[in-house]
DOVOFI-945761 format. One record per residue (C-alpha): residue number from 1; residue in three letters; chain; x, y, z. Coordinates in nm, 3 decimals. Example, Ala and Ser with C-alpha at 12.3 -4.5 7.8 and 13.67 -1.06 7.14 Angstrom:
   pos   code   unit        px        py        pz
     1    ALA      A     1.230    -0.450     0.780
     2    SER      A     1.367    -0.106     0.714
//
This chain:
   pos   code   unit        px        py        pz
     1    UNK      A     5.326     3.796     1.895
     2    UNK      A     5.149     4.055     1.656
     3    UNK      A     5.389     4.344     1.704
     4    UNK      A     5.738     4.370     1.794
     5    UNK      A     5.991     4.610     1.857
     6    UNK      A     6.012     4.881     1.603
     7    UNK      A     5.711     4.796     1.404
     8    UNK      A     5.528     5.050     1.270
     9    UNK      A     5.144     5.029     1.384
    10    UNK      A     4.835     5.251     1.388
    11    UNK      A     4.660     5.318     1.650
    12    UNK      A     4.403     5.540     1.818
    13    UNK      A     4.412     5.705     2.154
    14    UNK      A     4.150     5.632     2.385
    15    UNK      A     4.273     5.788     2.688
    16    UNK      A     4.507     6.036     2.827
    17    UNK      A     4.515     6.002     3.249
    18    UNK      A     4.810     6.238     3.332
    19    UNK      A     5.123     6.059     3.283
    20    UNK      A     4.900     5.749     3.091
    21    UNK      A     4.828     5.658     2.751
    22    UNK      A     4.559     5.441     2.643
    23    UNK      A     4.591     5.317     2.310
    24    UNK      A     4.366     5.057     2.081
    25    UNK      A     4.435     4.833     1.748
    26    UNK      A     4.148     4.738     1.740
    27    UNK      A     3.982     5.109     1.758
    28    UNK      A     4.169     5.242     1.484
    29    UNK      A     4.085     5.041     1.183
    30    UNK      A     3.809     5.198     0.971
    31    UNK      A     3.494     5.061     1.019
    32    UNK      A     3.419     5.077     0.659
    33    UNK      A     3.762     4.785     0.612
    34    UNK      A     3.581     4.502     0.803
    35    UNK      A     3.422     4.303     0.550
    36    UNK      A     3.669     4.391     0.272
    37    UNK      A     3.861     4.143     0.084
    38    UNK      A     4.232     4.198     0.140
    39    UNK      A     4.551     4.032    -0.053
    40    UNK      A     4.817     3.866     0.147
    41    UNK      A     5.104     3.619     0.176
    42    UNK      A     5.146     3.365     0.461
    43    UNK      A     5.376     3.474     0.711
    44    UNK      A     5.364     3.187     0.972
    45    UNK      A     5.182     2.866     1.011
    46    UNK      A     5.075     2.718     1.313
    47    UNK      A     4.829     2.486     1.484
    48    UNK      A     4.570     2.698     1.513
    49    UNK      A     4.545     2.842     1.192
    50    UNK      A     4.834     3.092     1.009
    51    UNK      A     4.924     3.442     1.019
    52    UNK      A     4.864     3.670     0.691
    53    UNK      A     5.059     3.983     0.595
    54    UNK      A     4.862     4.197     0.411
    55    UNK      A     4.949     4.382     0.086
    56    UNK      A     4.800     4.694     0.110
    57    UNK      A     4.866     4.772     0.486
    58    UNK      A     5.152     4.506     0.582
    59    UNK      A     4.932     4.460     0.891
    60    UNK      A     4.901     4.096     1.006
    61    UNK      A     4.613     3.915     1.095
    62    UNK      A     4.509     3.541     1.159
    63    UNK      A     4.326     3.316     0.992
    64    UNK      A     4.188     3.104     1.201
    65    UNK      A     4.156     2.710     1.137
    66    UNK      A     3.787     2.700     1.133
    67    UNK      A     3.835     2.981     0.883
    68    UNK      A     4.023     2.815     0.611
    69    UNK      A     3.855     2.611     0.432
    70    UNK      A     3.442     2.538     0.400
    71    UNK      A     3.537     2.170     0.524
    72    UNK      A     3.696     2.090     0.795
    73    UNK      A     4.020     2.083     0.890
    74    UNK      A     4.203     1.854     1.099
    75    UNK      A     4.608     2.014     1.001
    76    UNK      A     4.690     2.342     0.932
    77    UNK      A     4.964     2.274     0.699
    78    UNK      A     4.794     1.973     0.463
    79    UNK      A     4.597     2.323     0.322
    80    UNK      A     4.813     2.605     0.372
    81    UNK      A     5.192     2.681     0.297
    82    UNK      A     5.420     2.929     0.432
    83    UNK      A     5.443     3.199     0.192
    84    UNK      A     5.115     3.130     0.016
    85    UNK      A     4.978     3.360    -0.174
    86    UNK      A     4.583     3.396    -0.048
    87    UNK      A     4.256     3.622    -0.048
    88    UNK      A     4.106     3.735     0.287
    89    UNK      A     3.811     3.863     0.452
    90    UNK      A     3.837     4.143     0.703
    91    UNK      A     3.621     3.950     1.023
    92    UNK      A     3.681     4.211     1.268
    93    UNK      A     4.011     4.405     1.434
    94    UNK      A     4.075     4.291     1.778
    95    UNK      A     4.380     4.424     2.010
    96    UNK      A     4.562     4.144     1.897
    97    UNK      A     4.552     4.198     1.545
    98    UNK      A     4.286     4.160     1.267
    99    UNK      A     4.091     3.830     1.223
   100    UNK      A     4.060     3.658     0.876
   101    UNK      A     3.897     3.436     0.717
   102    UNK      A     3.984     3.250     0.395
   103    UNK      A     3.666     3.029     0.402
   104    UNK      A     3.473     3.326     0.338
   105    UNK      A     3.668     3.391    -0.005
   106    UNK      A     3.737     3.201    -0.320
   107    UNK      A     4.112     3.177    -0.297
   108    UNK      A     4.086     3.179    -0.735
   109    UNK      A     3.910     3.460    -0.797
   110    UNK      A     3.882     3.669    -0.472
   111    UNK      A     3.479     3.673    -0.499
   112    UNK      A     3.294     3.717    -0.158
   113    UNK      A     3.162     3.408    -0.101
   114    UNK      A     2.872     3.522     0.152
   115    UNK      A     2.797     3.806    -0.105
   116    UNK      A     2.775     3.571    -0.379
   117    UNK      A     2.563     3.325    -0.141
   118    UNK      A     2.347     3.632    -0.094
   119    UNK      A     2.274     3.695    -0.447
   120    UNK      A     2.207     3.326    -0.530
   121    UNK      A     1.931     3.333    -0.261
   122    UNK      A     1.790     3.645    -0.347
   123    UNK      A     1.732     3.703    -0.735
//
């Protein structure tokens, strides 16, 4: 689940039909955030990938398991710990919750990996 009872979450409303209204994660999250690299601590691993709190907003998000690493990986857990402390890319908000990727950051330094990659190629 990405929310629960009594969390605290922001969203924007995209419709009002009488009695109804329409709300939207996904809508709410600057546009200007996705692509940012975000600091956060593992909340939750599972077999899929693992959940990341975020410092700055203490929204969660998942990382996906094709997103953790630039190899593959076969189990979630022989890379990433509960608790971990890790660097993020902001993929894209969805009404779930925001999708991450660690891949896309180097988990020392926090660099932008595809922004580095960029550079390389170009000059």
């Amino acid at each position: 689940d990405v929310v629960k009872i009594d969390d605290i979450v922001r969203v924007k409303v995209i419709k009002i039909d009488g009695d109804r209204i329409s709300l939207s994660i996904k809508r709410a999250i600057p546009p200007s955030r996705i692509g940012s690299i975000v600091r956060g601590t593992v909340l939750r691993v599972v077999d899929y990938g693992c959940f990341v709190e975020l410092d700055e907003t203490g929204e969660s998000g998942l990382v996906h398991i094709s997103d953790l690493a630039s190899y593959r990986v076969d189990k979630v857990r022989d890379v990433i710990d509960i608790n971990q402390r890790v660097f993020c890319k902001v993929l894209d908000p969805s009404e779930r919750g925001l999708k991450l990727s660690m891949r896309a950051v180097d988990q020392a330094t926090g660099i932008d990996l595809s922004t580095a990659d960029q550079k390389k190629i170009q000059g």
